[in-house]
KOLMI-931794 format. One line per field, with one value per residue: residue number from 1; chain; x, y, z of N, C-alpha, C in turn. Coordinates in steps of 0.001 Angstrom, whole numbers, plus 500000, padded with zeros to 6 digits. Layout:
! residues N
num: (NUM | ...) .
cadena: (A | ...) .
n_px: (X | ...) .
n_py: (Y | ...) .
n_pz: (Z | ...) .
ca_px: (X | ...) .
ca_py: (Y | ...) .
ca_pz: (Z | ...) .
c_px: (X | ...) .
c_py: (Y | ...) .
c_pz: (Z | ...) .
! end
This chain:
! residues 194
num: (1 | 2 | 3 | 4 | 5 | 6 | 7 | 8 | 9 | 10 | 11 | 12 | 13 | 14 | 15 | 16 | 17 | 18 | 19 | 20 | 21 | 22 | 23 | 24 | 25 | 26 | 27 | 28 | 29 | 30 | 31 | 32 | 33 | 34 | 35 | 36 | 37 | 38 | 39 | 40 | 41 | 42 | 43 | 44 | 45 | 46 | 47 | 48 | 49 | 50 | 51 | 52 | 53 | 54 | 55 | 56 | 57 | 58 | 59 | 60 | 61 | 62 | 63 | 64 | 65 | 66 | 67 | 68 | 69 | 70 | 71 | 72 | 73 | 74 | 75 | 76 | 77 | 78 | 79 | 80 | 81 | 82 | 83 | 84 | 85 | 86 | 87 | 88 | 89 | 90 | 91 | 92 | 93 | 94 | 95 | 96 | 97 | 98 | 99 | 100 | 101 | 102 | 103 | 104 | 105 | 106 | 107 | 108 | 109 | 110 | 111 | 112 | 113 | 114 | 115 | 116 | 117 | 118 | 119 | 120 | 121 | 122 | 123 | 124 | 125 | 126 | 127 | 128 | 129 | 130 | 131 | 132 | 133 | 134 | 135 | 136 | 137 | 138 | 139 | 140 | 141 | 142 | 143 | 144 | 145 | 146 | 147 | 148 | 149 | 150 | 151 | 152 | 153 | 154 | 155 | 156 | 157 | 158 | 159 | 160 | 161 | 162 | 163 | 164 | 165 | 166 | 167 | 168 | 169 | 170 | 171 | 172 | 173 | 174 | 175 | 176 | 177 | 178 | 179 | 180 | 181 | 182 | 183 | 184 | 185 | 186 | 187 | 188 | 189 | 190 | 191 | 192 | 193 | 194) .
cadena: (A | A | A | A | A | A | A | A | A | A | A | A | A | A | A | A | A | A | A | A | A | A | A | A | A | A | A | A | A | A | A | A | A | A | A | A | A | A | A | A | A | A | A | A | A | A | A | A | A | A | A | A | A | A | A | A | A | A | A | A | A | A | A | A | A | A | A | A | A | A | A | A | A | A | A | A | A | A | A | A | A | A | A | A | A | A | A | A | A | A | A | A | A | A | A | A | A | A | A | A | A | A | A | A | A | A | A | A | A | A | A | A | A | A | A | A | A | A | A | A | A | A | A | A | A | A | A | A | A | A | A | A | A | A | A | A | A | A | A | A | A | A | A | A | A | A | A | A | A | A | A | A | A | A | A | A | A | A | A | A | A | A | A | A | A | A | A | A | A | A | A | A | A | A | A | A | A | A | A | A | A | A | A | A | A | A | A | A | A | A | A | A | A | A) .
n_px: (392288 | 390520 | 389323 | 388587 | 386452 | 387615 | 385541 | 384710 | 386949 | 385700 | 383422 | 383561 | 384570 | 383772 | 380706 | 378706 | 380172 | 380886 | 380287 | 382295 | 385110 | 388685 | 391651 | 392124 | 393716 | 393912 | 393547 | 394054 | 396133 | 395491 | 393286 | 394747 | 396428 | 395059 | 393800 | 395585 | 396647 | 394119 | 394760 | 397275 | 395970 | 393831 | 395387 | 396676 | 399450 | 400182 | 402593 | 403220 | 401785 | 401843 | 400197 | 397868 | 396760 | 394386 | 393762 | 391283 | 390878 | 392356 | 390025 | 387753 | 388702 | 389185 | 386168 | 384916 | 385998 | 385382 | 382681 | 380258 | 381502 | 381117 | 378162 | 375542 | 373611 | 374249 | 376758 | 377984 | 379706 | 380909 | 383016 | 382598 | 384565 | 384390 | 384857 | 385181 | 383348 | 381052 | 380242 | 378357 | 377753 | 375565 | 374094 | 371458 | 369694 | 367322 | 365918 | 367261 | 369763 | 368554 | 368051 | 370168 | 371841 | 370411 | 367387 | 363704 | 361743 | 358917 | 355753 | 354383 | 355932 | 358374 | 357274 | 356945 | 359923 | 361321 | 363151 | 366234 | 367534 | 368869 | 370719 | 371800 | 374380 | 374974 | 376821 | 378424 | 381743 | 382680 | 385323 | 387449 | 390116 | 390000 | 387482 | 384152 | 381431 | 378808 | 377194 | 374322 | 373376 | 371695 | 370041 | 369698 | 367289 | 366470 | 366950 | 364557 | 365193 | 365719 | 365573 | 365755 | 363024 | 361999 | 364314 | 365001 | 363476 | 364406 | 367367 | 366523 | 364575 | 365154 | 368262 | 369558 | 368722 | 369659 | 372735 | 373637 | 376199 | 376832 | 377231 | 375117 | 374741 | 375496 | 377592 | 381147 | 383482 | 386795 | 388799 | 391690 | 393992 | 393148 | 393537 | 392035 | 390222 | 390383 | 388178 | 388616 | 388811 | 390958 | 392067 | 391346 | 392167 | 393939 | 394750 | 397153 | 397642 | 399596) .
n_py: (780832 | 783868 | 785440 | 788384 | 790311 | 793101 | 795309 | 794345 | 795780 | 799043 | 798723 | 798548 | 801296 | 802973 | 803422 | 804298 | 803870 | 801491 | 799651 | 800354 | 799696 | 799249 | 800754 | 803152 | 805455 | 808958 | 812064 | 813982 | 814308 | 813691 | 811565 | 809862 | 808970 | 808180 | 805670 | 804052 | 803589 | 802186 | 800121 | 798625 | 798006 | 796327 | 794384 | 792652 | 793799 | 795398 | 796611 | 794708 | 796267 | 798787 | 801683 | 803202 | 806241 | 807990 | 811083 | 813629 | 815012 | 813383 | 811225 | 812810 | 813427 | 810926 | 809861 | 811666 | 810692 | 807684 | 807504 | 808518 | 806704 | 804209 | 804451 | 804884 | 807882 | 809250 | 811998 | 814602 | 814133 | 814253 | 814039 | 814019 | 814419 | 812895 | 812760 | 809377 | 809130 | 809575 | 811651 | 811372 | 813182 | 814215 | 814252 | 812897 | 810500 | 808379 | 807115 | 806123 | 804973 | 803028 | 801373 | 801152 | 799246 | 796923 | 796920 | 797028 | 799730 | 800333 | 801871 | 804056 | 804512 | 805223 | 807666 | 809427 | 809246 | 810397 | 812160 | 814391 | 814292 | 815778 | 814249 | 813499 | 811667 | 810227 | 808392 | 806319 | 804689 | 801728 | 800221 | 797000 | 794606 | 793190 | 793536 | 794945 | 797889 | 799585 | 802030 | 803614 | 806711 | 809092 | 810082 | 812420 | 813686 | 815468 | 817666 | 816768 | 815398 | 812271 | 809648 | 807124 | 804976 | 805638 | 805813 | 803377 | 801640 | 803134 | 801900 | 798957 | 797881 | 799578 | 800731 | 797520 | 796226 | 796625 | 796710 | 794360 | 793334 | 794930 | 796142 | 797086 | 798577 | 796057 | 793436 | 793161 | 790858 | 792892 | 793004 | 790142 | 791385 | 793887 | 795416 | 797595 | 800604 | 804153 | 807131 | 810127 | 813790 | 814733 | 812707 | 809468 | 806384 | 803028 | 800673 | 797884 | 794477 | 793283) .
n_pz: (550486 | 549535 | 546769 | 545408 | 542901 | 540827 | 541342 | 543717 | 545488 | 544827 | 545546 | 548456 | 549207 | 548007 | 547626 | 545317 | 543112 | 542714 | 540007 | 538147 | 536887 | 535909 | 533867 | 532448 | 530360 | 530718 | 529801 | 531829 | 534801 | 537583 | 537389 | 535966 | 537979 | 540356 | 538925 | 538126 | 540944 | 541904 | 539760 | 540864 | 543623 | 542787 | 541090 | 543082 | 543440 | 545560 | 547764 | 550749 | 554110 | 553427 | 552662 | 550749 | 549190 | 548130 | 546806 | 547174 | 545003 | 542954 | 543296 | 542712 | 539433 | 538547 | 539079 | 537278 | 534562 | 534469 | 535293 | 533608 | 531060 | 532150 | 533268 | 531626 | 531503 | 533820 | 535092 | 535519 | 537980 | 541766 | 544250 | 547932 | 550762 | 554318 | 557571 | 557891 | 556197 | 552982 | 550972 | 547740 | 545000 | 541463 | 538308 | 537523 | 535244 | 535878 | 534539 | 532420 | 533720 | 534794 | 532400 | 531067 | 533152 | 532139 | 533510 | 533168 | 533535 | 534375 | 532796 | 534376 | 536683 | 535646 | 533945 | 536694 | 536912 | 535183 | 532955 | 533874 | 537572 | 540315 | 542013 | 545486 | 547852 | 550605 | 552974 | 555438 | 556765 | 557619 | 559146 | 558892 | 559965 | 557313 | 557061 | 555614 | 556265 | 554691 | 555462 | 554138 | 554572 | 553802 | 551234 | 548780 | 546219 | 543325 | 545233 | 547069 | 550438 | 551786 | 554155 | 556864 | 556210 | 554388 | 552743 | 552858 | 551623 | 549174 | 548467 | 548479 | 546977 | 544535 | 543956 | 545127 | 543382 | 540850 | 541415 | 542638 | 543441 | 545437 | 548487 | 551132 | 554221 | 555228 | 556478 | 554384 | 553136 | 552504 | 549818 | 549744 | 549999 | 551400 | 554294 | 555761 | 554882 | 555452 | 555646 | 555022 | 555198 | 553797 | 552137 | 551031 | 552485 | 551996 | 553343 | 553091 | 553713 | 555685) .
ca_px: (392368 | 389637 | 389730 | 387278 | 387477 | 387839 | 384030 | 384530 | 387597 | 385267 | 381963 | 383586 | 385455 | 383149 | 379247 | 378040 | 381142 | 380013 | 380283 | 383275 | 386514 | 389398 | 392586 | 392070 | 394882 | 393133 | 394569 | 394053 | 397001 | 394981 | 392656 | 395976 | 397243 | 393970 | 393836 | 396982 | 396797 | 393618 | 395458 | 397878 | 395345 | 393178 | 396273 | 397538 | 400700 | 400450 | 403581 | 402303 | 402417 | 402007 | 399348 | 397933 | 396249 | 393640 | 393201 | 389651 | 391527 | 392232 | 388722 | 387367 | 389207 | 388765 | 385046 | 384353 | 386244 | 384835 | 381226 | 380242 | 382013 | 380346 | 376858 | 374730 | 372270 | 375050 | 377041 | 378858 | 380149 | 381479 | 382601 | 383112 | 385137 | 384126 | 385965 | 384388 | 381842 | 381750 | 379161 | 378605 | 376889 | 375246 | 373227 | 371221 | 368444 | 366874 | 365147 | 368610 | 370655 | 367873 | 367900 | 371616 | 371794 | 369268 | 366062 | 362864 | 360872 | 356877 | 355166 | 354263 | 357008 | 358989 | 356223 | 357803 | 361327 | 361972 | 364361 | 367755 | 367759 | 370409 | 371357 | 373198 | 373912 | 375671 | 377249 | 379784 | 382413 | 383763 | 386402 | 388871 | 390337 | 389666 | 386050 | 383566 | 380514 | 378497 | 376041 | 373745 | 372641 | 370824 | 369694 | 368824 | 366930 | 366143 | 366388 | 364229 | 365906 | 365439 | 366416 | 365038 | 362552 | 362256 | 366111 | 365431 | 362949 | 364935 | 368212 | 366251 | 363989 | 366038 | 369939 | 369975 | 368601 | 370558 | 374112 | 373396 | 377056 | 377014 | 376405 | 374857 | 374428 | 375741 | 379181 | 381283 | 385207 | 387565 | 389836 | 392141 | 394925 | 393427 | 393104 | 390841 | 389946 | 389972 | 387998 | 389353 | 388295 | 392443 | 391605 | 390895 | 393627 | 393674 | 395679 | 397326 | 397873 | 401427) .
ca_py: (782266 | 784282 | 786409 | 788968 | 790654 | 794514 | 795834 | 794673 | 796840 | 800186 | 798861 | 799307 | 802518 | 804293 | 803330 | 804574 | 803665 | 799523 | 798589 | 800607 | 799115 | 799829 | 802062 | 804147 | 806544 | 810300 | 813643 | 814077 | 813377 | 812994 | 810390 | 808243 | 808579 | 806739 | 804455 | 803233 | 802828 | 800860 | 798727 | 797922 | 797028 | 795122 | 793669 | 792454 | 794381 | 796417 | 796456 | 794698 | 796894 | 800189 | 802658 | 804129 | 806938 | 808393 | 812272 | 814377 | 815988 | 811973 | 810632 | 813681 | 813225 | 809188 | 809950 | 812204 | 810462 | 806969 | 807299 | 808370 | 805735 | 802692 | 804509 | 805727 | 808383 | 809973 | 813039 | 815288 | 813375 | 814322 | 813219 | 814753 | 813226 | 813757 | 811876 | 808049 | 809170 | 810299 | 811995 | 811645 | 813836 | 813699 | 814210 | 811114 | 810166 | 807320 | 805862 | 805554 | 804357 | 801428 | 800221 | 800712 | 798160 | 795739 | 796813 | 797787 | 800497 | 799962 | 803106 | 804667 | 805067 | 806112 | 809253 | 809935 | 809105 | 810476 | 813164 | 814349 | 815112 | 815848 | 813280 | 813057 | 810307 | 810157 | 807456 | 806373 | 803307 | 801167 | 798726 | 796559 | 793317 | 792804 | 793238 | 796948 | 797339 | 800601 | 802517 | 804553 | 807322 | 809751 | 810252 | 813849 | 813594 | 816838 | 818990 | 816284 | 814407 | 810997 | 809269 | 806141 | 803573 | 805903 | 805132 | 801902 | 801379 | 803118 | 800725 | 797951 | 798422 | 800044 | 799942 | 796593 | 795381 | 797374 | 796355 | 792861 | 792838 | 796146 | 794989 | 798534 | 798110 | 794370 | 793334 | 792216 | 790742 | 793103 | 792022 | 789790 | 792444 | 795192 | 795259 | 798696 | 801668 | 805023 | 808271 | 811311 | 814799 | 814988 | 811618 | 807696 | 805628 | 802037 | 800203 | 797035 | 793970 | 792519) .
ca_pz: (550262 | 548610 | 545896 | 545105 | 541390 | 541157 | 541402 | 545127 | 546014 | 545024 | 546374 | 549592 | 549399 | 547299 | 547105 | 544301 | 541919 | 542519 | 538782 | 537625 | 536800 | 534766 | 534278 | 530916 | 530147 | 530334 | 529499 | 533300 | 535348 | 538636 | 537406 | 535300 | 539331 | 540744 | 537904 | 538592 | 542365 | 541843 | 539729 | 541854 | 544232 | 541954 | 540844 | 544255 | 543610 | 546349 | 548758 | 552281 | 554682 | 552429 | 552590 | 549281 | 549481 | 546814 | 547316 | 546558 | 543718 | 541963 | 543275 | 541858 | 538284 | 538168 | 538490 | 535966 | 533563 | 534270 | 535734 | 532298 | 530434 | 532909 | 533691 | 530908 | 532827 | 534938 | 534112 | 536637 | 539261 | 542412 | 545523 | 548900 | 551277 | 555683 | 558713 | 557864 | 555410 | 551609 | 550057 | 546040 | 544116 | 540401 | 537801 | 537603 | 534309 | 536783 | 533849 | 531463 | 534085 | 534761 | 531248 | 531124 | 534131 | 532069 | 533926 | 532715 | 534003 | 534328 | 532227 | 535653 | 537907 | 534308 | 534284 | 537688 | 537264 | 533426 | 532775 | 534824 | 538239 | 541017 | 543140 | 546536 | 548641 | 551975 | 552818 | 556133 | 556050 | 558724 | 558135 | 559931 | 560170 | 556258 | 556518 | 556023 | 556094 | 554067 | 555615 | 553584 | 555583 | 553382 | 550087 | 547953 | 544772 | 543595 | 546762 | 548574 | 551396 | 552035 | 555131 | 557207 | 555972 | 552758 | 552068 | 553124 | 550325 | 547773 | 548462 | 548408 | 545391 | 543056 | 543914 | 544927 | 541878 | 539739 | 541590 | 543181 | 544163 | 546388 | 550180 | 551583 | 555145 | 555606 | 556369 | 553633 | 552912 | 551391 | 548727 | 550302 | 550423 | 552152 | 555824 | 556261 | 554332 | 556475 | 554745 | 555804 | 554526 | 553029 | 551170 | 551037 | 552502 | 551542 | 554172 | 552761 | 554709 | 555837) .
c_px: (391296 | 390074 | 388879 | 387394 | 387388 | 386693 | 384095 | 384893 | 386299 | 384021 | 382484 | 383926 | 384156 | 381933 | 378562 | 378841 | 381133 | 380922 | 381531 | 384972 | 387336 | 390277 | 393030 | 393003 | 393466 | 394534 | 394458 | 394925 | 396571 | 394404 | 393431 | 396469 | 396519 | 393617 | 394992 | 397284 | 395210 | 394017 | 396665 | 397472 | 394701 | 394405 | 397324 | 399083 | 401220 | 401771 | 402744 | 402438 | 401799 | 400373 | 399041 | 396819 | 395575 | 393084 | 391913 | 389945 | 391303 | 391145 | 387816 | 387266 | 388428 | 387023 | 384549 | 384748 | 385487 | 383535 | 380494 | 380267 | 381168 | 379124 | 376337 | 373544 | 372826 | 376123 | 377440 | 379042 | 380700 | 381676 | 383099 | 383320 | 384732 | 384938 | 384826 | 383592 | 382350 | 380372 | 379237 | 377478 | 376636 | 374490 | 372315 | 369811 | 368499 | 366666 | 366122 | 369057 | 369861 | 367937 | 369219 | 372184 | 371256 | 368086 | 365440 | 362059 | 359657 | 356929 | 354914 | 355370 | 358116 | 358780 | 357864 | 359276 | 361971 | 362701 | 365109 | 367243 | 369020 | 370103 | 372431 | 373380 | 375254 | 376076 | 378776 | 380336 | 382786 | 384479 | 387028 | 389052 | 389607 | 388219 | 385808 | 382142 | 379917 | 377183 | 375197 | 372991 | 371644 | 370924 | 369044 | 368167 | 366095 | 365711 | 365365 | 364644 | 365398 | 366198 | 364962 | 364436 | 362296 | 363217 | 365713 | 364928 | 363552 | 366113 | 367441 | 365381 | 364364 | 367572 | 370186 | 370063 | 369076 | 372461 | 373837 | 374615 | 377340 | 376337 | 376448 | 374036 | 374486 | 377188 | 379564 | 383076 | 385530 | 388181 | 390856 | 393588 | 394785 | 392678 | 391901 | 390850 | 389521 | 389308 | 387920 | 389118 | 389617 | 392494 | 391164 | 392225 | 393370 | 394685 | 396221 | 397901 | 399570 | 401445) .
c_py: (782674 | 785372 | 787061 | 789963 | 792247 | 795688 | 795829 | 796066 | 798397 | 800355 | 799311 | 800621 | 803512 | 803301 | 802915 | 804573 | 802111 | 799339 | 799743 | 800240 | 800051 | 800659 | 802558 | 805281 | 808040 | 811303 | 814216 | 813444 | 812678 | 811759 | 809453 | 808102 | 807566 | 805735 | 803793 | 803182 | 802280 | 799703 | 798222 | 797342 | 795744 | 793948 | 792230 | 792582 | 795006 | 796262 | 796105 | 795437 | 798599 | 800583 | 803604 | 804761 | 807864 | 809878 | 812744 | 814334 | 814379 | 811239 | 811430 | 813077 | 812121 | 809553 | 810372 | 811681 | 808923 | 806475 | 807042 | 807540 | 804901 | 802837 | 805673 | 806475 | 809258 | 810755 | 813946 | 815268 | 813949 | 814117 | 813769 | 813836 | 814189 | 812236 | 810487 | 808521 | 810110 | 810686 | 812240 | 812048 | 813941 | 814041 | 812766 | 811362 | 808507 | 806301 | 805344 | 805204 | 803075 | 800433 | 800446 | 799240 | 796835 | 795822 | 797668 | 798496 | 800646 | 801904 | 804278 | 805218 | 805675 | 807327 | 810237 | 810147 | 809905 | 812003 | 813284 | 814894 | 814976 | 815151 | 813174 | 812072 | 810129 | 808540 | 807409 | 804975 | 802942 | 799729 | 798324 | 795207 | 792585 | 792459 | 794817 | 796492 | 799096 | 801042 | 803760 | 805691 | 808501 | 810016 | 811996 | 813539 | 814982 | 818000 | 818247 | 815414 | 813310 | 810157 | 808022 | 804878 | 804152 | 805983 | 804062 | 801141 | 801596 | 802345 | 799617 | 797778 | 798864 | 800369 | 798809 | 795712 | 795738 | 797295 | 795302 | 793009 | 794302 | 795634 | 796736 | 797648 | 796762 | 794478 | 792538 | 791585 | 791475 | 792463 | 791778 | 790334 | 793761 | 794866 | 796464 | 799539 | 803414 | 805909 | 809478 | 812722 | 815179 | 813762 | 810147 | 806890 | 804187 | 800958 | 798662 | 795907 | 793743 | 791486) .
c_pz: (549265 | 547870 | 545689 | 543975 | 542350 | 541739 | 543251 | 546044 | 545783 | 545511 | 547926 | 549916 | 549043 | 546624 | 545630 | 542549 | 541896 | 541808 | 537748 | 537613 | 535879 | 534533 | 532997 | 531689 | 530114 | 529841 | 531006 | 534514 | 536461 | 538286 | 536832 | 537273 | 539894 | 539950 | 537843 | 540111 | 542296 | 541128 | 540376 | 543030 | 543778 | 541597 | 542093 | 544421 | 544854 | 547213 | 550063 | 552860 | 554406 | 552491 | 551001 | 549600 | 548577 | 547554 | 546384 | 545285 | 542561 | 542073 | 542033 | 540101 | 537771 | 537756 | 537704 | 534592 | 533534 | 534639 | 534619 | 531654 | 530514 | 533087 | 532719 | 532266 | 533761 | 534599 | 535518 | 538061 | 540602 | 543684 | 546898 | 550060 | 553011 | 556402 | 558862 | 556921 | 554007 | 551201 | 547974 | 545381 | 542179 | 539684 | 537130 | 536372 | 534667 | 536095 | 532841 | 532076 | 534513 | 533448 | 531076 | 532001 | 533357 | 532590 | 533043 | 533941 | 534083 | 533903 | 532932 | 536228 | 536541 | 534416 | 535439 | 537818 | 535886 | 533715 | 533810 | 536178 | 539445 | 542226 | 544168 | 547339 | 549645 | 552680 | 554563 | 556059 | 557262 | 558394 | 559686 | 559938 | 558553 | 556073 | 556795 | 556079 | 555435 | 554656 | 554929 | 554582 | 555108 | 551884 | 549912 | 546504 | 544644 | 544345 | 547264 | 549257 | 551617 | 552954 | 555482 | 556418 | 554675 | 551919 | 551884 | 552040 | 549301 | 547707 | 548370 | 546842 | 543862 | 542913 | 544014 | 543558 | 541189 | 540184 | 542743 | 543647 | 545125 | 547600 | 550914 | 552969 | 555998 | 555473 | 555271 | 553780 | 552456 | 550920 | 549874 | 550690 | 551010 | 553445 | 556172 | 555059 | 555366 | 555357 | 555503 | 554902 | 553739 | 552226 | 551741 | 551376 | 552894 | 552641 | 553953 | 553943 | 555015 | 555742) .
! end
């Protein structure tokens, strides 16, 4: 039996939340709700069988309270949910969230990348039989779109290296208690095995 820690469970569900763990108390009841049904996944508490189900409203919450926290550089989170696909939007400082990660930035592409701008990133999911796989399907960085082999460059180039355990576009295992993940414009539903 494999185990896979917690970072897995949200690389699949949710992209661009990778390297966030953790179930901090807020003054926000939605996000204590999704912080406590990821730990019961993370936990392998879950009831077999049982369906947990993370609405906009607690994705929402969770993110704003722990994007912040986990990713210097990033600052009003949000995430929109479509039938298989999630889009998450952002304010992104390219060159703080690289040296947050541990990378350095060459003097150049810094120039280009330095101060905040707004980030979107499209994203659809397919699951089943305890495996997904993440397809990136378009990128925004300040109002310009990015699709194809100029995605393909920026996942490869500068997300991978900055979340080595995010599998964008490759199949991976989920955690060994969840059978699928559906995403549904009414929320995220986590489908546990039996």
């Amino acid at each position: 039996m494999r185990t896979h820690g917690p970072n897995r469970a949200r690389t699949l569900a949710f992209f661009l939340i990778v390297c966030l763990t953790g179930t901090a108390q807020s003054a926000d009841p939605n996000a204590d709700r999704a912080s406590k049904k990821f730990g019961l996944i993370d936990s392998g508490r879950a009831k077999p069988g049982s369906v947990i189900v993370f609405t906009p409203m607690e994705l929402n919450a969770w993110a704003r309270l722990r994007v912040p926290e986990k990713a210097a550089g990033v600052r009003e989170p949000r995430i929109t949910l479509g039938n298989g696909t999630a889009t998450v939007a952002a304010m992104v400082d390219f060159v703080k969230l690289r040296a947050d990660a541990g990378h350095q930035t060459n003097s150049a592409i810094a120039k280009l990348l330095e101060g905040e701008r707004s980030l979107q990133v499209s994203a659809s999911l397919e699951t089943g039989a305890g495996r997904a796989t993440v397809h990136l399907t378009r990128a925004e960085i300040g109002g310009v779109a990015i699709t194809g082999s100029a995605l393909d460059f920026l996942v490869n180039t500068v997300f991978r290296p900055m979340f080595p355990e995010a599998h964008i576009n490759e199949p991976f295992d989920l955690m060994d208690n969840i059978e699928r993940i559906n995403i549904q414009p009414s929320g995220v539903r986590v489908a546990i095995k039996r």
